[in-house]
N, C-alpha and C positions, 0 to 999 in steps of 0.2 A: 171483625178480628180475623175469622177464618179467610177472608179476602187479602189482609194486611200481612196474616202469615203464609199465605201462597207468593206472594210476592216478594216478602223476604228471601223464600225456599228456590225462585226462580235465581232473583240476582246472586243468591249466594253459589248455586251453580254455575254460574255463567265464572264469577268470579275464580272458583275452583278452577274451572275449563282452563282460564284464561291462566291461573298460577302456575298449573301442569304445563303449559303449552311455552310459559315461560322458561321453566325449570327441565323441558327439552332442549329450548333452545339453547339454553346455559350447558347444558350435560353437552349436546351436541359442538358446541365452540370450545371447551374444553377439551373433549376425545380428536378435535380437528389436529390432522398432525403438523407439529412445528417443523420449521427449520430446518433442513440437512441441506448438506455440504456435499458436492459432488463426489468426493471422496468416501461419505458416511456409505453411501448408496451403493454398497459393494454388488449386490444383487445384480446392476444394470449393466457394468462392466466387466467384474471376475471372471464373465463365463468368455468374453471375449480375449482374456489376454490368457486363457489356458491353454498349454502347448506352445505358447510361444515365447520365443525369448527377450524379454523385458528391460529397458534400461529408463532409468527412474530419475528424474530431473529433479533435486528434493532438498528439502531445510529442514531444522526443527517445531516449523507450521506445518507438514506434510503429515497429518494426524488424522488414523481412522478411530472416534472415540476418544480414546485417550493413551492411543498406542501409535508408535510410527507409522508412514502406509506402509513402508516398506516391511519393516516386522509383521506388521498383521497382515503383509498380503501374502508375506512367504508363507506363512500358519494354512494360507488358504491353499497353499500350491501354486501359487504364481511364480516363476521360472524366471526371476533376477538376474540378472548375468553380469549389471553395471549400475552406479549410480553418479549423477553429475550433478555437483555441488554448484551454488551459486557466491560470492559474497560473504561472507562471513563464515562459509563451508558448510558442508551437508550439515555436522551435529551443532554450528552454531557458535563456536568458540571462539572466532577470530574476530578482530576491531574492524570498524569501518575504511575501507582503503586498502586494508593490509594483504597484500598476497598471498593465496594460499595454493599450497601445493599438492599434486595427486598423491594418493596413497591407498592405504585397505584399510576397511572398516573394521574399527577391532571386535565389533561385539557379533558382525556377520560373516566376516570374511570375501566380503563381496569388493570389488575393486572400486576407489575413490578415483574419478576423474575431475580434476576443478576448472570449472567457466569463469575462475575469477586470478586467474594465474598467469601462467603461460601463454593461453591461450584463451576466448572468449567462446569459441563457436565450436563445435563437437567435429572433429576431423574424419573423412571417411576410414580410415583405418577404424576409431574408435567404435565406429558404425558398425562395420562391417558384419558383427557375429548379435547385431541386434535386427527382429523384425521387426517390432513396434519401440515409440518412445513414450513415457507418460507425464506430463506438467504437471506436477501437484506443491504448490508455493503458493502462502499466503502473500498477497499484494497490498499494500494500503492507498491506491486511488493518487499518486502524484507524482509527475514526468521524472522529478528526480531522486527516486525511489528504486534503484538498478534492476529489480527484479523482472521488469518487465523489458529491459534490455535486453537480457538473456534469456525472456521468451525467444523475441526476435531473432537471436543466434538460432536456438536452437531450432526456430521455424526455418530458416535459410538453408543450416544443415541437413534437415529432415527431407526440405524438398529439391534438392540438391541431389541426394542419396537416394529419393523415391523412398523413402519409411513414412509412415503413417504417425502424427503425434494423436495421443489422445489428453486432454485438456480434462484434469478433474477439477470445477468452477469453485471458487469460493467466494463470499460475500465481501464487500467492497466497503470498509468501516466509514469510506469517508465519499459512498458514493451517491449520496444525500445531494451533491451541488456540482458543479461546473464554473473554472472561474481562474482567472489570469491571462496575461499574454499567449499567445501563441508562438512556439518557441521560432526564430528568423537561422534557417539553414546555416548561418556565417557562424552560430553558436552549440552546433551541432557537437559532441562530447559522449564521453563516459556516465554521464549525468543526464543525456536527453537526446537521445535519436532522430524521434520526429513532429513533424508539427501540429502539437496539442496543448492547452492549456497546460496550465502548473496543475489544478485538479481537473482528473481526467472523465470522470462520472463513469468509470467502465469497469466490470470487474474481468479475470483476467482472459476469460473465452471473449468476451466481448470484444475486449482490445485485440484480441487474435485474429478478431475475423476482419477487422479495419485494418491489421497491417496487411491481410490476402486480399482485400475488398479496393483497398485506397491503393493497391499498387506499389506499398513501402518496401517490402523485401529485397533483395540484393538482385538486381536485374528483372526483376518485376515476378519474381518467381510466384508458385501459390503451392502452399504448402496442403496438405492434406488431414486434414483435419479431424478425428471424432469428438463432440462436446458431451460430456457430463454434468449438465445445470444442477443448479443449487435447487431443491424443492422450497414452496414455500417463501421466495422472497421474492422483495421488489426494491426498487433502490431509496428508498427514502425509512425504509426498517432501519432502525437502528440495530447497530453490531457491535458487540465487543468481544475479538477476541481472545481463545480459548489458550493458546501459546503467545507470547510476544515476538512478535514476527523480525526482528534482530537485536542487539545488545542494548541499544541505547535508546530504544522502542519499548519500554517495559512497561508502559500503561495506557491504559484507554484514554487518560489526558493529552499525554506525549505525543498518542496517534492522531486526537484531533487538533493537536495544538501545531504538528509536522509540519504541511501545507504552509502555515505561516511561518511557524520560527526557525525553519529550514533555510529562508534568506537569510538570516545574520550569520552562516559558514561564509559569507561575501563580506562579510565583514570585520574590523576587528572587535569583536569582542566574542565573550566567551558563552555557548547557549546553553549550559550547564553539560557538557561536556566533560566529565572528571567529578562529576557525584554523581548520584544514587538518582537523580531527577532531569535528568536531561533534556532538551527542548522544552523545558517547562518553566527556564528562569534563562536571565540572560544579564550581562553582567560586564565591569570590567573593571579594574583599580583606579581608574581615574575619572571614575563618577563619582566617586568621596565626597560627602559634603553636597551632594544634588541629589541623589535617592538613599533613603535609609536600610532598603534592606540589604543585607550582604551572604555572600555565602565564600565557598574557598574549595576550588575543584584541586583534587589530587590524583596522583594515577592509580587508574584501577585496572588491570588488569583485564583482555576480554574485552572491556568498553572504549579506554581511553588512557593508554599507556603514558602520552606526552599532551595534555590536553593545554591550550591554549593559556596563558594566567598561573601556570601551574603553581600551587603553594603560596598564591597572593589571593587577597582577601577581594572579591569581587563586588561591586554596589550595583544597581539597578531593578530591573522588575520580577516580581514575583508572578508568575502567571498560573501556581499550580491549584489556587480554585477558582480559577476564572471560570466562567458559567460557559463552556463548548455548545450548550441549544442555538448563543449567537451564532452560529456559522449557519445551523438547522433553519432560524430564524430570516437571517440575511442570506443565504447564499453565497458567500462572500468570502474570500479570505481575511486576513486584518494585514494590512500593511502599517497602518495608525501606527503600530508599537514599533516601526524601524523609523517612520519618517519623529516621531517624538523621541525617539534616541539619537535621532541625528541633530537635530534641534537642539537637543540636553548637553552633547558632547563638545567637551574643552580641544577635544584633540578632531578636529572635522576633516584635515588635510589626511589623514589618517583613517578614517574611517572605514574607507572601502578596501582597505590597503587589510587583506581578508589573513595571511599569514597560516595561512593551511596548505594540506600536501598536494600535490601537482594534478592526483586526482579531483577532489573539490572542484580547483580552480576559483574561477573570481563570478562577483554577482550576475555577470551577463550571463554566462553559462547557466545557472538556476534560475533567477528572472526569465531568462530567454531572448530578450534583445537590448540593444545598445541605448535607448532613451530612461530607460531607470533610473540609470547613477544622476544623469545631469538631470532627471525633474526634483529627482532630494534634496538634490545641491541647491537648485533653482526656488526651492519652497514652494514648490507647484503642491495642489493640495491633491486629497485621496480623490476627489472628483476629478477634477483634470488627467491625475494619473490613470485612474481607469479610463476613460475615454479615449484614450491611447492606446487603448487594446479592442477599439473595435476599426471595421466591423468584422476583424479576424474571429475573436469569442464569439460572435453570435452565427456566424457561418460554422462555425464548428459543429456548434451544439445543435443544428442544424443536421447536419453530415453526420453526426452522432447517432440520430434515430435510427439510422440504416441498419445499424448495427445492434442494438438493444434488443437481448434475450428474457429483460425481465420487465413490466409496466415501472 
């Protein structure tokens, strides 16, 4: 027995050891720190932009916490002089396409310049009374996604004028995968500068450093750079974020569903465009009677003043709980859902016949080249269609590692 209870008193120790040793490791993976945002990280850069005069490249994603950067960096003493709105304008208000214009920020008083108006690229005059410039805009990972166009200006402008950008990095929700055409220069636009897939796997330092690296700039210039990475991520973390990064972007569904149902603005029909759910349903009055579910966009102000269908009752697909792990899963965009509405629709000569504003344009311009329309038309299936994007996709992703600041 006294044998039988030393042995017990041995394993039980061990056991103990082994629960403590556990229950470190637990304590430890819990205290590890999560997540932040190039921006969160004020520590790394505030001490560098003090004393100098500041002009802020910014939306309502440009969030330190849960306060503007801009507000919370003046709190800091950082010496604002300008801020350059993109797209929908600095605080966010304006619809997709719609022009907006410079002005002064009423709650700072600080001067509003818009890259989404007049003019796209920051003129030297506007320069002139700034040292440094600062990128801080949420991006969602796909070429026609404007934000990252007007990286691109503002990189041009920066190194054009000799000013310095500095790049505050944030997480790329949809930078999980790599996948689509690569856009053919003949389709070059408002909607997609250079040649990269539809999803671009980068988040926005990343992409910055490919348009200095690859030589895209305006006469091959290189801008000059400082990056603030994201702590704590890699690209296949999932992200959902903390602002909606423009009007008709209002959910973590929307942003992974974008990449896909962003091609039916090439189309005619309506992507829910004029309700509360946008990119998330897709639709159009003369599917009656072939899909049942319906919905009925109206103007909303902010999102979709005249939106496509307007005040008629729309039929076709519901996508808003469709399981988004498929993309995690596959890789892949879904094109399935435009080539089976093309298949469904009574009106086919019609189809591609997209009936949006001049900015949009038509499906080549978001596709990215000229064989799309006629493989739909054709009945080519998803297999065939992809195959037609190589081996541009697989050299990319290729040309892609060069650039990658996070595993």
């Amino acid at each position: 027995m006294k044998k039988f209870a030393a042995v017990f008193t041995f394993v039980f120790a061990l056991l103990t050891l082994g629960a403590c040793a556990q229950e470190r490791q637990a304590k430890k993976a819990i205290e590890k720190p999560g997540l932040k945002t190039g921006a969160d990280q004020t520590e790394k850069y505030v001490p560098l932009l003090k004393g100098k005069r500041v002009g802020m490249v910014v939306n309502p994603t440009s969030i330190i916490g849960k306060q503007t950067s801009v507000d919370s960096l003046l709190k800091r003493g950082v010496n604002i002089v300008k801020i350059f709105g993109p797209e929908h304008g600095f605080r966010g208000n304006a619809s997709a396409g719609v022009h907006v214009d410079d002005g002064v920020d009423t709650r700072t008083g600080i001067k509003v310049v818009s890259l989404y108006g007049k003019h796209s690229t920051p003129t030297k005059e506007e320069l002139a009374d700034i040292d440094i410039m600062v990128f801080d805009i949420q991006d969602v990972g796909v070429r026609f996604y404007t934000y990252i166009n007007t990286l691109q200006h503002v990189m041009e402008a920066c190194a054009q004028n000799n000013r310095e950008l500095m790049i505050l990095d944030r997480p790329n929700p949809n930078g999980f995968y790599v996948d689509g055409p690569i856009l053919d220069p003949r389709f070059k636009s408002g909607i997609g500068l250079q040649p990269i897939p539809i999803v671009h796997g980068l988040t926005v330092a990343e992409y910055a450093q490919m348009l200095n690296g690859e030589g895209w700039l305006k006469d091959k210039l290189k801008c000059k750079l400082q990056i603030v990475k994201n702590a704590n991520y890699n690209h296949d973390m999932p992200y959902e974020l903390p602002v909606k990064p423009s009007p008709n972007l209002n959910t973590a569904q929307a942003i992974l569903l974008y990449p896909s149902t962003c091609l039916f603005e090439g189309t005619y029909l309506n992507h829910g465009r004029g309700t509360q759910f946008p990119f998330t349903v897709v639709g159009a009055p003369y599917y009656k009677g072939i899909y049942a579910f319906s919905y009925t966009p109206t103007s909303i102000k902010g999102m979709a003043e005249t939106p496509l269908f307007q005040d008629q009752v729309c039929y076709g697909l519901d996508l808003r709980n469709y399981d988004t792990s498929n993309f995690r899963k596959t890789k892949m965009l879904n094109i399935s859902w435009l080539i089976e509405l093309y298949k469904a629709s009574p009106k086919k000569e019609d189809f591609f016949n997209s009936k949006l504003s001049k900015e949009m344009g038509t499906i080549e311009r978001l596709v990215g080249v000229d064989t799309f329309r006629q493989q739909i038309i054709a009945g080519k299936s998803e297999k065939e269609i992809r195959a037609s994007w190589e081996p541009g996709l697989s050299k990319y992703k290729q040309m892609r590692k060069k650039y990658l600041l996070y595993p």
